[in-house]
C-alpha angles and dihedrals in degrees: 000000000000127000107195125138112268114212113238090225142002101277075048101059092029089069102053085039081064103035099248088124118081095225096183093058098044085054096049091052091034112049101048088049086048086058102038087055106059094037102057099044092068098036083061094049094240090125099041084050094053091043074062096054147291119316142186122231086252092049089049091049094042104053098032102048100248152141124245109217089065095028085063096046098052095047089053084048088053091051085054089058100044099247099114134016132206134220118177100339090319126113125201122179108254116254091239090050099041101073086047093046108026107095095209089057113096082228091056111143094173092109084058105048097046093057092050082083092082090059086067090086105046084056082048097067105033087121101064089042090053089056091032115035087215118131137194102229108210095201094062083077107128121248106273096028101130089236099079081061101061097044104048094046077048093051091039086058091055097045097053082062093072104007091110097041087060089042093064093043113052093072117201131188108265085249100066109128106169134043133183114208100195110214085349093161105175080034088215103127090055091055089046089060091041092058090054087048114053096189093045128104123176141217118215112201108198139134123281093256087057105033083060096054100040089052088055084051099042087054093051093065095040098252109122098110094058094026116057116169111203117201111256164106116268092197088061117010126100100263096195130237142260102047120152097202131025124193119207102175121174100345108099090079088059086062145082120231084256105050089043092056090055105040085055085052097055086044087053085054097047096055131093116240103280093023122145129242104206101196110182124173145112106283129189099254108198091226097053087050074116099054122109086213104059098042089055089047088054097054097040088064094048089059080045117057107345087259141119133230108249136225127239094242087053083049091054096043090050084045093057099039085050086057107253099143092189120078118242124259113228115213119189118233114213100189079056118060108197091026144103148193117217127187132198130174116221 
């Protein structure tokens, strides 16, 4: 994946094919427009309303509390992008749109999008980060700070993208009765296993924050009696013993090489003989060092926790020092593009 600017029309592209266009400053004013955009479009309701059906701007403006002004201009901004389109004054959310921002959709990424806004201010000080090294990590929020809220209902929406796509393919003996999900959060990836594995419940091990949030989630879906979450820190809490399977999904990037090598000590421990470490995250694939993606991956979760995305052969030399003698299987994801699942069998 490439992000690059795209002329409308051939004098367009004719002109960045030249250099006449000064890229970098077209990206600065762009890109957090681009953002602001989108975002706000659903934090004000104005997408949720058209999934519903067409509108005009004075419905819109009517029902949801706004101003017009802005309201219209949003709403040409969203016809620029594709999300809605217009026919004599009426707007209607674009079908393509429509399964990624209607709430109602299983694909809805709406939740997510809304709580992107708090990332505006970690870009926002890069800067300073850049001189300093001193981040601003998001996951050292107390409890009952709103913004738990807003990032694990975001992180519920992308994991229903690809729960059931791990769950087919973390494949456990049809006697598992016990699984571990490490910093597991929404806890949905563990209730999509447990629906493939009668026998199985699950423990999600999260911070209080999440695990608040991620109990509320697990009833809501009717799963509290095979899903439990318990409060605490994965980096330094007991995790238990006698698991057959252990999940340890998008944390790695939070940690350091140290504390990886022996948090997958203490896993190894907590697994019965024959259990399965499922380790899934975005790591630095030598191949991808090109990718926009990635590079901007890399750096978001910089701003985010003072860590670094790892490679795979980082993943398979902390394996081995935690103990783990077998080497890990990579599976491909297809509903993640840049991750990875890899098992290994203790």
């Amino acid at each position: 994946m490439r992000l690059a600017l795209h002329g409308a029309n051939p004098a367009e592209w004719l002109a960045l094919r030249l250099g006449l266009v000064p890229t970098a400053a077209a990206q600065a004013w762009a890109g957090m427009g681009l953002s602001g955009i989108v975002v706000a479009a659903v934090r004000t309701g104005v997408t949720e309303r058209l999934a519903q059906g067409p509108a005009t701007v004075a419905e819109l403006v009517g029902e949801l509390g706004l101003e017009p002004v802005p309201t219209q201009l949003m709403l040409h901004c969203l016809r620029s992008f594709g999300h809605v389109s217009c026919s004599a004054g009426v707007y209607r959310l674009s079908r393509s749109s429509r399964r990624w921002l209607d709430p109602r959709s299983d694909l809805s990424v709406s939740r997510y999008i809304a709580g992107t806004a708090d990332y505006w201010d970690w870009w926002s000080g890069l800067d300073e980060v850049t001189r300093t090294g001193k981040v601003s990590v998001s996951h050292d929020a107390v409890a009952d700070d709103p913004y738990w809220r807003r990032y694990i209902y975001g992180q519920l929406d992308l994991a229903r993208l690809s729960a059931r796509e791990v769950a087919r393919k973390i494949r456990l003996p049809a006697s598992a009765t016990s699984l571990l999900d490490v910093g597991g959060g929404h806890g949905w990836y563990s209730a999509e296993i447990c629906q493939r594995h009668p026998k199985l419940t699950a423990t999600v091990l999260d911070l209080p924050g999440s695990a608040a949030i991620g109990r509320e989630i697990i009833a809501a879906a009717g799963m509290s009696d095979r899903v439990r979450h318990r409060d605490g820190d994965a980096t330094l809490d007991d995790l238990g013993s006698g698991y057959d399977a252990v999940l340890c999904f998008n944390l790695v990037h939070h940690l350091t090489a140290g504390h990886i090598v022996t948090l997958f000590g203490r896993i190894r421990e907590s697994l019965s003989p024959g259990g399965t470490l499922a380790v899934m995250d975005a790591f630095a694939e030598p191949a991808r060092g090109a990718s926009a993606a990635a590079n901007f991956l890399a750096m978001f979760v910089y701003l985010s926790s003072g860590a670094q995305v790892h490679t795979p052969a980082e993943l398979r030399i902390w394996l081995r020092k935690a103990g783990f003698t077998r080497p890990p299987r990579r599976i491909r994801m297809l509903r993640i593009p840049g991750q990875a699942i890899y098992l290994v069998r203790k």
